[in-house]
C-alpha positions in Angstrom: 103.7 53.0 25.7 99.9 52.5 24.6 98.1 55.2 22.8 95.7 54.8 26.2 98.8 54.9 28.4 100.0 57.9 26.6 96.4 59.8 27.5 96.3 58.4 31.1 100.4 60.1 31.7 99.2 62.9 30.0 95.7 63.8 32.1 97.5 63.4 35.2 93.9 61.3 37.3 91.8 59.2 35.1 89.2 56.3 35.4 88.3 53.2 33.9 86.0 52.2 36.6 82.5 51.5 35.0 80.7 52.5 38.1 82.6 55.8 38.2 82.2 56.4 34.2 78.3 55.3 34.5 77.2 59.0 35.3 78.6 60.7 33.0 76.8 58.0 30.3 73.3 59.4 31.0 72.1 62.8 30.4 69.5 64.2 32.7 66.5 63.3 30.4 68.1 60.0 30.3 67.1 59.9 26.4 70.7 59.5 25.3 73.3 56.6 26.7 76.7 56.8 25.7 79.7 54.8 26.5 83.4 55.1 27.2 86.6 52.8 28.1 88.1 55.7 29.7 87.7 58.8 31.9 90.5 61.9 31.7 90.3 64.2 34.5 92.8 66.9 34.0 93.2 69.8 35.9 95.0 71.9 34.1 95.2 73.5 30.6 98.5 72.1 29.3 97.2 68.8 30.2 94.1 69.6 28.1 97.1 70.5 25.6 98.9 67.0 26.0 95.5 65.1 25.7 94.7 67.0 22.2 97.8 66.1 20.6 98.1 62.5 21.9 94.3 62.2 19.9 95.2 64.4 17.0 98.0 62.3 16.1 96.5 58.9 16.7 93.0 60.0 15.5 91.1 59.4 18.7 88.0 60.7 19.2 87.3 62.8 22.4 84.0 64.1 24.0 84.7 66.8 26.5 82.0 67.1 29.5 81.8 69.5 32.1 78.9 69.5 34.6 76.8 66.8 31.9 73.2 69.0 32.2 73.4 69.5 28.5 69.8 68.3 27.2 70.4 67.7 23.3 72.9 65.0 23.9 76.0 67.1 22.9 78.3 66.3 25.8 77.5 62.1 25.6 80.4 59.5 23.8 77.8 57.3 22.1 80.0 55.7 20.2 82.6 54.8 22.1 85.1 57.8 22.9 87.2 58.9 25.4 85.5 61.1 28.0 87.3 64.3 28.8 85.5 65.8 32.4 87.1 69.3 33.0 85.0 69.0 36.3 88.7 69.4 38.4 89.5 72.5 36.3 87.5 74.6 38.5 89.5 77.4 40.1 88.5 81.0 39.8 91.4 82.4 38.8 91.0 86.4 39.1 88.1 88.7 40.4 88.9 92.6 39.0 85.8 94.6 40.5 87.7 97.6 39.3 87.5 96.1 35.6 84.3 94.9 35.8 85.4 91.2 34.3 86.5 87.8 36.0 88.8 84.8 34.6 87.9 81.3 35.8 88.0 77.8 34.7 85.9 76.0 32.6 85.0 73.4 34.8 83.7 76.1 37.8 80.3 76.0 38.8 77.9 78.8 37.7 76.9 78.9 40.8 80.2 79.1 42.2 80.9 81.7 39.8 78.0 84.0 40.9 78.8 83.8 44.1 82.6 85.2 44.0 81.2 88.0 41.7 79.0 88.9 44.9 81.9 88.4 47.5 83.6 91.1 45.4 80.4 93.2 45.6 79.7 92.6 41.4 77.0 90.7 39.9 77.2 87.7 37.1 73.7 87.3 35.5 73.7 84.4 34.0 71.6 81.9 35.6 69.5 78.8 35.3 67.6 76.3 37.1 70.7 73.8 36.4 73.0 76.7 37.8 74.4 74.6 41.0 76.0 71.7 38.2 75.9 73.7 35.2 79.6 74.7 34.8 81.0 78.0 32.4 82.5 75.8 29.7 79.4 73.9 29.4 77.4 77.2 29.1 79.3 78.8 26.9 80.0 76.3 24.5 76.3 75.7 24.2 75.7 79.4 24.3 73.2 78.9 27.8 70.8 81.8 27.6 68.6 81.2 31.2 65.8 83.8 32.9 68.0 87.1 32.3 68.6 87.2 29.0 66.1 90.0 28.5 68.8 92.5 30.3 72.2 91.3 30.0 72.1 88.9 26.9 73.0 85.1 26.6 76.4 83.5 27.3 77.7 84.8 24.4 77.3 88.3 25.4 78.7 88.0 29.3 82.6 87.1 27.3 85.5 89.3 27.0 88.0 86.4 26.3 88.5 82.8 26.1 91.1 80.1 26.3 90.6 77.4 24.2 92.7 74.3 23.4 92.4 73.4 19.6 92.4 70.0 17.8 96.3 69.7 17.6 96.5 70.7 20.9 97.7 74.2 20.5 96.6 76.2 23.1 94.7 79.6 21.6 95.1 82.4 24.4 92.5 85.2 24.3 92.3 85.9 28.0 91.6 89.0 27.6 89.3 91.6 29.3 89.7 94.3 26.8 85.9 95.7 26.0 87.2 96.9 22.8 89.4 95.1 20.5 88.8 95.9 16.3 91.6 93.8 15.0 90.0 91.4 13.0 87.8 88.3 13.2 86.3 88.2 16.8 88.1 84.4 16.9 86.7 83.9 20.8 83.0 83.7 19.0 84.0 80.8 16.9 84.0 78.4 20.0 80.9 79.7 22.0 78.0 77.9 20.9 80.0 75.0 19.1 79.5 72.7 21.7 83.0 71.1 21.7 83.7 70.5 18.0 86.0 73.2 17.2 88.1 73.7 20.3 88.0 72.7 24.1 87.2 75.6 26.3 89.5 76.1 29.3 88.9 79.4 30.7 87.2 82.2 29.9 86.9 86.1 30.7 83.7 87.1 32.0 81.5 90.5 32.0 80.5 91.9 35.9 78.1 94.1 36.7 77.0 96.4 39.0 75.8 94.7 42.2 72.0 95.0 42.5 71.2 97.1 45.5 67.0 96.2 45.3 65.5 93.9 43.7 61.4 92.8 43.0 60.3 89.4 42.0 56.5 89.5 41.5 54.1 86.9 40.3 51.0 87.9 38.4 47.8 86.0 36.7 47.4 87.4 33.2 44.3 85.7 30.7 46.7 85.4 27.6 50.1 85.5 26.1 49.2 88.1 24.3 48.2 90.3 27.5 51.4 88.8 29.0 53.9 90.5 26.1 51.8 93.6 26.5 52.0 93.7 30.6 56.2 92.9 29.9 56.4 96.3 27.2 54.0 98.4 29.9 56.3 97.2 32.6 59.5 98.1 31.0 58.4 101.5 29.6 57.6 102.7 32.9 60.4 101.1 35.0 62.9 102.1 32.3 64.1 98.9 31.5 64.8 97.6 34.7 62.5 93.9 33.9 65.6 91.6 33.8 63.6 88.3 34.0 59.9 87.3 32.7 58.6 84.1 32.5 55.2 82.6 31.1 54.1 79.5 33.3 50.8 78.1 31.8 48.1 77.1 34.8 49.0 72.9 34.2 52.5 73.7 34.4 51.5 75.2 38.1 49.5 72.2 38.6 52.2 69.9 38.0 54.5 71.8 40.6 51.6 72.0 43.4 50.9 68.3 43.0 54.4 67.0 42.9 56.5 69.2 44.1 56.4 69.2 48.3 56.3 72.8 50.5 54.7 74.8 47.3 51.8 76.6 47.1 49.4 78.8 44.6 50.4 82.5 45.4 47.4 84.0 43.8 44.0 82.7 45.4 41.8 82.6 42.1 42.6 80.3 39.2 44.3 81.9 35.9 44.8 80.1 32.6 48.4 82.2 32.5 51.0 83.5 34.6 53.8 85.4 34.9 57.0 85.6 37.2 59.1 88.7 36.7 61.9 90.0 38.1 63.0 94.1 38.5 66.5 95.1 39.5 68.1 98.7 40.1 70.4 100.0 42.5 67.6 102.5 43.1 65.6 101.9 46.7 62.2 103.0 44.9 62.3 100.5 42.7 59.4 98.2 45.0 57.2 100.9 44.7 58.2 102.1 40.8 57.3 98.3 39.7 53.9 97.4 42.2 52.2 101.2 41.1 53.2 100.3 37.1 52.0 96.6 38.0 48.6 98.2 39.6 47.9 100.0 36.6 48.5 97.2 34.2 45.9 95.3 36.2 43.1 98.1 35.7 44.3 98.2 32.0 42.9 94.3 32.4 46.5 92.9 31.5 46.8 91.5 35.0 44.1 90.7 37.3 45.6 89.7 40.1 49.8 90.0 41.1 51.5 89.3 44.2 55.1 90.5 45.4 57.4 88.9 47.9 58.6 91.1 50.7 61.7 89.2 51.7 64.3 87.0 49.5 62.2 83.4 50.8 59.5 84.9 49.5 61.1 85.4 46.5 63.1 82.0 46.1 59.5 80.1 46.9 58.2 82.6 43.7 61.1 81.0 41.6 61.2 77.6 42.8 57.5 77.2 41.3 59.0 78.1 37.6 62.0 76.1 38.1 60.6 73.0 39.1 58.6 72.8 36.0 60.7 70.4 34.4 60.9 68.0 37.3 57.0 68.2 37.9 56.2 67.2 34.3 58.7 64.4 34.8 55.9 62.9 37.3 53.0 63.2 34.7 54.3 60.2 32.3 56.3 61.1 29.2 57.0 63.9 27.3 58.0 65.4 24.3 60.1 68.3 24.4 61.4 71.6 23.2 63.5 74.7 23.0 62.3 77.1 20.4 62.3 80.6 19.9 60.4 83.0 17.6 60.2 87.3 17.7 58.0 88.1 20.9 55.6 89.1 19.2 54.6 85.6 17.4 54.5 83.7 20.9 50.7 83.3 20.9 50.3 82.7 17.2 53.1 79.7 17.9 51.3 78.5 20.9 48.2 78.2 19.1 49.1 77.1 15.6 51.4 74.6 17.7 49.0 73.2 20.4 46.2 73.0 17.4 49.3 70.9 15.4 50.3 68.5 17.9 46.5 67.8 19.2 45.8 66.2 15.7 48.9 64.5 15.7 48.8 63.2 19.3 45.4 63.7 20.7 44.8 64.4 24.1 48.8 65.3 24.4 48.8 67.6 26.9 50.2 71.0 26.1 52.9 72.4 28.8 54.4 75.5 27.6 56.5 77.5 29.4 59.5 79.7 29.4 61.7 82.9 28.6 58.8 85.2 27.0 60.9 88.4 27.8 63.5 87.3 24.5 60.5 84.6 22.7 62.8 81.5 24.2 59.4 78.9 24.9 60.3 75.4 26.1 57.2 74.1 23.8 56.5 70.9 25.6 53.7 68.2 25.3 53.0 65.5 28.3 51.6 62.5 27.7 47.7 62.5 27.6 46.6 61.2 31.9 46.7 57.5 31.8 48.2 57.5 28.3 50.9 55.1 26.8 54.6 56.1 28.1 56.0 54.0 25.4 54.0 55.3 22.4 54.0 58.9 23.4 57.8 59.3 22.2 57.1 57.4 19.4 55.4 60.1 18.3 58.8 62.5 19.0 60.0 63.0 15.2 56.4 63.4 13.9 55.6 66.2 16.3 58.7 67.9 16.6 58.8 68.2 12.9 55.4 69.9 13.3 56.7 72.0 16.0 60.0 73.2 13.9 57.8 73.9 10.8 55.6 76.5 12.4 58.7 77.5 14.5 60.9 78.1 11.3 57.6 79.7 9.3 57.2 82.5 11.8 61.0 83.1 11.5 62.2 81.3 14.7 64.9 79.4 15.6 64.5 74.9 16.7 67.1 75.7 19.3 66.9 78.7 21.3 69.9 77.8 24.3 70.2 73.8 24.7 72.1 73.9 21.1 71.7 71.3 18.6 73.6 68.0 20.2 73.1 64.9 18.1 69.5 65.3 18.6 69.0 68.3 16.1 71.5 67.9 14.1 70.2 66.4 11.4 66.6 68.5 11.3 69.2 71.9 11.4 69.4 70.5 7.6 65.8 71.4 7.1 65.8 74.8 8.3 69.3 76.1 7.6 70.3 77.0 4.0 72.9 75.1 2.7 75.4 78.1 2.7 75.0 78.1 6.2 75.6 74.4 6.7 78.8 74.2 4.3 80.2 77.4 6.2 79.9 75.3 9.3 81.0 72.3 7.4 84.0 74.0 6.5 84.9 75.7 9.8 84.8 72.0 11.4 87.1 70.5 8.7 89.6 73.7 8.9 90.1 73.6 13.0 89.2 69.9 13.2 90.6 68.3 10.0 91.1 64.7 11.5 87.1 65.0 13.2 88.1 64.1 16.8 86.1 66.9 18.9 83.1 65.6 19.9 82.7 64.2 16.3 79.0 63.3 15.3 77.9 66.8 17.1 76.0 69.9 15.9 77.0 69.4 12.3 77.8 66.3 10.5 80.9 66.0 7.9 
């Protein structure tokens, strides 16, 4: 039997319809095209198992995939390899609300996933405007951080176990929900973050919580960044900690979403050069009034002037569809050049203006759209095209001003990849900014659990 005969036995359902493969081709951005003579679409782990060993021994490269909203082209074949969806393996396989934890399949939908934590009365934080597609083995191997970071940490901090099938098709089982476990190297942290290239995650053990009983999603005007970080520290000294989400939308990012995005409005009835969304959560039925008398006296400390708070959950999904459809919105206003940085909270206006002031004499008229995670310094740093500008030069420009991005980014002791991960697309400027101890220890890792460079070769680090 073929090598390709071998892998379609072995994955149970596979494809080599074009039309069917065309989707998975194209990420969202549609700045990377792949290609592939052939779609696996197994549903269960051993098969996973079967398919490893089949491209081990014959030195096949594989790209795994799971819901393909991956932004740094890390889940595309571009050059030609087989296409592993895990999209079928999507069961959740346990719910303990006793233990706090959850086991489900890589290919489940986060969505999917937060909503059987809530049928059992627990709550799974992690979220993200992509969360209806967006599965747990894409999230986790790209280490997803999303809005609530601030409180409960990034993907990486919501595991208790993994299952993960390795290069030679051994399957690794650390399915375990332990919270405690100090025997030796915490192996499950290898594999989240590594988009793919060590090991294929099946299944993983998740961290619950306890169900929010009230929750407050506000939306306030604030004159600067710098006002914005200090209304988030006077906000979470006098609510204890309770902020789990806060969000920096700048006053053309609102623009964007009121002019292309239908049934939105302005909540706030003057104009503001800044805003913020934030988000509260207790199980305490004060908390409403705890967050709008803290939020009152932020505004006469002339950190705010003006806030609004829904009073019913529409209220508060219109409030959160204005920051999520920020992306979409700027896809209306021409190209763009985009990105996902980080730096300590406290350098997020000295970025933003060192940055802007870069780019503008790089790409004048670029129009500056930043926007993002200021509660843990996560700012998707992007530029539109200036009005009636050039949608074919503007990304010309992409290397240049990301370069100048990175630089200041780096200099202020930040990070050129907060939670999309590094793909193909970064991994070559990673050279620039990691030292090369760092990039031989991940060179090494790669050639130790993937010594014939079949996972997702080409990705996050380059042999």
């Amino acid at each position: 039997m073929s090598e390709i005969g071998r892998l379609k036995q072995a994955a149970g359902r596979w494809s080599e319809d074009a039309d069917e493969i065309a989707p998975h081709l194209v990420e969202w951005r549609s700045k990377y095209r792949g290609r592939s003579p052939l779609l696996l679409k197994p549903e269960k782990a051993a098969q996973v198992s079967a398919i490893l060993a089949i491209c081990n021994e014959t030195k096949t490269a594989i790209v795994p995939q799971g819901g393909n909203t991956g932004l740094v082209g890390g889940q595309i074949p571009l050059d030609g390899e087989i296409l592993l969806s895990l999209e079928r393996m999507n069961r959740i396989r346990n719910v303990d609300a006793e233990g706090a934890s959850m086991i489900v399949e890589a290919g489940a939908v986060l969505a999917n996933v937060q909503r059987a934590a809530d049928e059992a009365e627990k709550y799974f934080p992690l979220s993200l405007a992509a969360e209806g597609s967006a599965t747990i083995g894409g999230n986790l191997s790209t280490n997803a951080g999303g809005v609530n970071v601030l409180r409960y940490g990034s993907a990486r901090d919501l595991v208790l176990g993994l299952e993960v099938v390795l290069a030679d098709g051994s399957v690794l089982d650390l399915l375990r929900t332990l919270r405690k476990d100090n025997t030796g190297y915490d192996l499950k942290q290898l594999f989240i973050g590594a988009e793919g290239t060590l090991g294929i995650i099946t299944a993983a053990a998740l961290k619950l919580f306890p169900k929010p009983k009230s929750r407050v999603t506000g939306f306030a005007a604030v004159p600067s960044p710098e006002a914005a970080i200090a209304l988030l520290n006077r906000l979470q000294d006098e609510t204890g900690g309770l902020i789990s989400a806060f969000e920096l939308i700048p006053r053309i990012g609102l623009e964007f979403v009121l002019k292309h995005i239908p049934e939105t409005r302005d909540p706030l009835a003057a104009r503001s050069p800044w805003y913020v969304l934030m988000e509260a959560t207790s199980a305490s039925a004060s908390l409403k009034e705890l967050v709008e008398n803290a939020m009152g006296r932020a505004i006469d400390a002339n950190l705010a002037t003006d806030a609004v708070f829904a009073t019913n959950e529409a209220q508060a999904a219109a409030l959160w569809r204005l920051r999520e459809s920020l992306s979409e919105a700027q896809k209306h206003e021409g190209a763009s050049i985009k990105h996902d940085v980080s730096v300590p909270v406290r350098a997020v206006p000295e970025l933003l203006t060192r940055g802007i002031a870069a780019v503008g004499k790089i790409a004048p008229g670029a129009r500056p759209v930043p926007f993002g995670h200021l509660g843990d310094g996560n700012i998707h740093f992007n530029f539109s095209v200036t009005q009636g500008g050039d949608d074919d030069a503007f990304p010309a420009r992409w290397s240049e001003v990301s370069r100048a991005v990175h630089d200041i980014v780096h200099a202020l002791g930040g990070s050129i990849s907060a939670e999309h991960g590094l793909g193909v697309m970064k991994r070559d400027e990673i050279l620039r900014y990691k030292s090369p101890v760092e990039i031989e220890l991940m060179r090494t890792l790669k050639r130790t659990l993937d010594p014939n460079n079949i996972l997702n070769p080409g990705k996050v680090v380059k042999l």
